[in-house]
LOGURO-35230 format. One record per residue: x, y, z of N, C-alpha, C in turn; residue in three letters. Coordinates in pm, whole numbers, plus 50000, padded with zeros to 5 digits. Layout:
BEGIN
XYZXYZXYZALA
...
# end
This chain:
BEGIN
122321507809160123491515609129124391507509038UNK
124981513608967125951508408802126861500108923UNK
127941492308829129721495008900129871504308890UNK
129881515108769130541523808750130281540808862UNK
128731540408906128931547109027129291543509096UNK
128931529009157129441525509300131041531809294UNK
132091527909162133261531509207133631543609198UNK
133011551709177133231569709171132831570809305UNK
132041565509374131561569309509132301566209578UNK
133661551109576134021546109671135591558009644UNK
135861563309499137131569909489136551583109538UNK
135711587509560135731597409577135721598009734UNK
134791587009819135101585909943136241582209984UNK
137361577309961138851577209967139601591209934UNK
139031595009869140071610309805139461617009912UNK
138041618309954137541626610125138891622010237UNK
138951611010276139111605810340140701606710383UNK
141421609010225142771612410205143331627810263UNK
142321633910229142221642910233142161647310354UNK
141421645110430140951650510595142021640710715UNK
143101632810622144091625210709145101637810704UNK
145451644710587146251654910538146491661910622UNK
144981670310611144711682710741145241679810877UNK
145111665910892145161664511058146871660711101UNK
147351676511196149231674211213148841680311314UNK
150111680311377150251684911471150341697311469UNK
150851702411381151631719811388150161723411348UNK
149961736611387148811749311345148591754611247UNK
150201761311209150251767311118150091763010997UNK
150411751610930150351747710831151571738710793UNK
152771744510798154491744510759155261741510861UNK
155951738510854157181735710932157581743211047UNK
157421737511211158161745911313159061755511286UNK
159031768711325160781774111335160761773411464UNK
162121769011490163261769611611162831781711700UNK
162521782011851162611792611909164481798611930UNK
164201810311969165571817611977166251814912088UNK
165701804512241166281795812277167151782412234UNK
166451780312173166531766312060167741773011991UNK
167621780211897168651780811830170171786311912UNK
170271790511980170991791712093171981778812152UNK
170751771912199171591760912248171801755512103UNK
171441749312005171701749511958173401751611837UNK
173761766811874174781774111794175981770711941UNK
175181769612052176291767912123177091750812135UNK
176111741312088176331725012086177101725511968UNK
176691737011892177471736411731178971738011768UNK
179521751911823180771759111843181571750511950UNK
180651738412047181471733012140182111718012079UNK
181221709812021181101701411930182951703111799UNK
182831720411746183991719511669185251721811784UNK
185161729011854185831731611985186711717211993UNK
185831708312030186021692612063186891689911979UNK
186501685811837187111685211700188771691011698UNK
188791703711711189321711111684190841703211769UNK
190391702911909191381695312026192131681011992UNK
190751671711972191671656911915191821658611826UNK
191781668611734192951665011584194201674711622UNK
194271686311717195591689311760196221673111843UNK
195301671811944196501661312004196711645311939UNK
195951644111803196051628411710197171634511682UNK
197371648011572198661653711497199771649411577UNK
199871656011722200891652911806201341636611851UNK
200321631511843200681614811854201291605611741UNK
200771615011658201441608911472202941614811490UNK
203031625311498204471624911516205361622011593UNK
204681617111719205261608511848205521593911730UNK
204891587911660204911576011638205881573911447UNK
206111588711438206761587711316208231590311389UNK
208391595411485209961598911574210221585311628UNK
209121578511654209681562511749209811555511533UNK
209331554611490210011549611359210921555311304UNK
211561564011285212901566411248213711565511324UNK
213321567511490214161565311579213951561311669UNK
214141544311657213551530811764214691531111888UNK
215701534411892216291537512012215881550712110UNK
215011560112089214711570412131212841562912243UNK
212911551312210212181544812238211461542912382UNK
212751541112498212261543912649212351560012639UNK
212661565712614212421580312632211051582612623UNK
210891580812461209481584912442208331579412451UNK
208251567912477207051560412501206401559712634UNK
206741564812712205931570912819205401584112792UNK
206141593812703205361606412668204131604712583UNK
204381596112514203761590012376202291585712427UNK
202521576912567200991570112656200381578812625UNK
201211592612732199981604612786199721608912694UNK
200381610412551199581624612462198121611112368UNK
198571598812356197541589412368196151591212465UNK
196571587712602195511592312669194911605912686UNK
195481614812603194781630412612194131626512546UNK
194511621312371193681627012303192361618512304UNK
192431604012351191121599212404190101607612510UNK
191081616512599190071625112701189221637412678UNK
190571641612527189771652112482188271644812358UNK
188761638312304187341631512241186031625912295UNK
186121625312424185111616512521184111632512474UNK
183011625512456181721632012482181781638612315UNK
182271632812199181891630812076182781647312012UNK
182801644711902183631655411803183271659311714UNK
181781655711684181351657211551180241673411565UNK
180561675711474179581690011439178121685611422UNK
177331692111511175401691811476175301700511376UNK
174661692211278174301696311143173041710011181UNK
173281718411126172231731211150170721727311074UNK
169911728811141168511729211074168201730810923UNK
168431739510903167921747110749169351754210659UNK
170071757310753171361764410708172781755310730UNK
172441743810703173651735310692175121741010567UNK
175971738210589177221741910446177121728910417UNK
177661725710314178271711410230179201708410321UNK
179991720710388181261716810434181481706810575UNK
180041714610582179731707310788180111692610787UNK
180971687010859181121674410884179961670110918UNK
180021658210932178761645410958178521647511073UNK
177061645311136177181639711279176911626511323UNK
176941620411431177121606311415176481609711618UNK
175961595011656175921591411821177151594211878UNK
177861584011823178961585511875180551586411897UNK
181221591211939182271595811875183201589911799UNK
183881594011661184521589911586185831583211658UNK
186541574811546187181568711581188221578711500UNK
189591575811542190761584511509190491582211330UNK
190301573711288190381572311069188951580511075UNK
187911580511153186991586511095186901603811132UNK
187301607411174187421623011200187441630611046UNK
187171639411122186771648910934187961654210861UNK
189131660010942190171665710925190501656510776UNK
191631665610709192291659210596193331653410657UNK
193711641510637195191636710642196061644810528UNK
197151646810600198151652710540199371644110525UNK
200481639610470201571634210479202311644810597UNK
202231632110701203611634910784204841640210763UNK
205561652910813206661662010782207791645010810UNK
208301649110746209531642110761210671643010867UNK
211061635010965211761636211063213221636411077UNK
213601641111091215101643711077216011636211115UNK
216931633311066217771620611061218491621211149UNK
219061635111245219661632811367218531634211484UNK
218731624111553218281623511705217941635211795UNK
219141641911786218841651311844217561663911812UNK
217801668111655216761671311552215591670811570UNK
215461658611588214401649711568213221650911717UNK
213841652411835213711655211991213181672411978UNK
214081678711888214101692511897212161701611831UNK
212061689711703211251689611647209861684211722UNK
210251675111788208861670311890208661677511951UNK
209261684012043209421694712156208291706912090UNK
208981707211992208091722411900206811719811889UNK
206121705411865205271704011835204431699711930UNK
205001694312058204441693212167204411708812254UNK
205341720712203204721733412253203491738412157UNK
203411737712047202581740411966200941733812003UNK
201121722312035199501715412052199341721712182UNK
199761721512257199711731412399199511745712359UNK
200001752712321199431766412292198281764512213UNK
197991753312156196581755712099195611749312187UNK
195981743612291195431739512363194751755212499UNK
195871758812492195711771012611194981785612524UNK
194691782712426194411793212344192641792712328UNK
192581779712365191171771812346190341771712436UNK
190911779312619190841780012745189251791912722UNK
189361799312635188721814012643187291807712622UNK
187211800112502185881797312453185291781612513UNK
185931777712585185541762712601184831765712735UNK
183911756112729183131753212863183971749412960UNK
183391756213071183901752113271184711735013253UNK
184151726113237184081718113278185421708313118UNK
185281717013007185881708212891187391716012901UNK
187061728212971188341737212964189471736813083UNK
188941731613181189661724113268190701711113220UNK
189861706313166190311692413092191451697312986UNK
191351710512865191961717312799193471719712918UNK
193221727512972194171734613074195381719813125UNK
194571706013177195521700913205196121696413142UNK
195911695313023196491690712885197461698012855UNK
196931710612838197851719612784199221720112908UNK
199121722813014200111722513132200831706413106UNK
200281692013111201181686813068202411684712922UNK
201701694112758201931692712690203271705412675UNK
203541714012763204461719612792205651716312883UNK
205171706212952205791694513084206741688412953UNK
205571678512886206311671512748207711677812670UNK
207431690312629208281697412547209451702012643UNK
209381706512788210511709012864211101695212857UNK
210551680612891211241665812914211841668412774UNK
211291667112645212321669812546213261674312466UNK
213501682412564214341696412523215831699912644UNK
214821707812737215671710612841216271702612948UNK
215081693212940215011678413076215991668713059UNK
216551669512888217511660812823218751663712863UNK
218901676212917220471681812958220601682213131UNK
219531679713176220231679313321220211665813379UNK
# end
């Protein structure tokens, strides 16, 4: 035999060989699994709980940014608020436990879908846009009046969030929301008696 058959024989027994590695997968069909309609299910529901999540620690970060822009314009308002300031701190760590990030969809992802990641973001990495902080008002009192609003506000979005959230995340929602109305009475009404 030439070189020149031997090496047509040996490419051609490699291109067999390439070939019959090809064929051999796991799947039947040929193409790519689709998702059973279980699957996609849990699925759409890890999706909607996941932004749910999201949705919560960037209401209660918002509310802590402006806890911490009211203690900077107004450092004497300081024992007042820095015990309110802990708890809406420790919410929004309670509401983030068990991650915030959106599961990227199979085949039908948007551009828009945030990232997903193991594990949960840290307050700079969240998807939300930073916005410049409203500006706080130069009287004290104002300034109390304005937290109050915004500590009823993350609470109604908190209690609004009761309908669609799971047993177990909506509980967690609920006590939040019941203290974040606690918050806004201490800053408001709690100030006059």
């Amino acid at each position: 035999m030439t070189t020149t058959g031997r090496r047509a024989l040996l490419v051609a027994g490699a291109t067999a060989g390439a070939a019959a590695l090809v064929g051999c997968d796991s799947s039947s069909d040929g193409g790519t699994r689709q998702p059973t309609a279980a699957e996609r299910e849990a699925e759409r529901v890890a999706r909607a709980e996941a932004a749910l999540r999201l949705r919560a620690v960037t209401s209660a970060r918002g509310l802590l940014e402006r806890y911490d822009a009211v203690l900077a314009a107004h450092p004497a308002l300081a024992p007042r608020l820095t015990p309110l300031r802990r708890s809406v701190a420790a919410h929004a760590k309670a509401l983030g436990e068990g991650g915030t990030t959106v599961i990227p969809a199979t085949a039908t992802a948007s551009p828009s879908a945030p990232p997903s990641a193991g594990a949960s973001p840290t307050p700079a990495a969240t998807t939300r846009a930073t916005a410049a902080p409203a500006p706080v008002p130069a009287d004290p009192r104002a300034a109390l009046k304005e937290l109050a609003a915004a500590a009823r506000a993350a609470s109604d979005r908190h209690t609004a969030a009761l309908l669609t959230a799971p047993p177990e995340y909506a509980r967690l929602l609920a006590s939040v929301a019941a203290a974040g109305a606690a918050h806004a009475y201490l800053l408001t009404e709690g100030a006059r008696a």
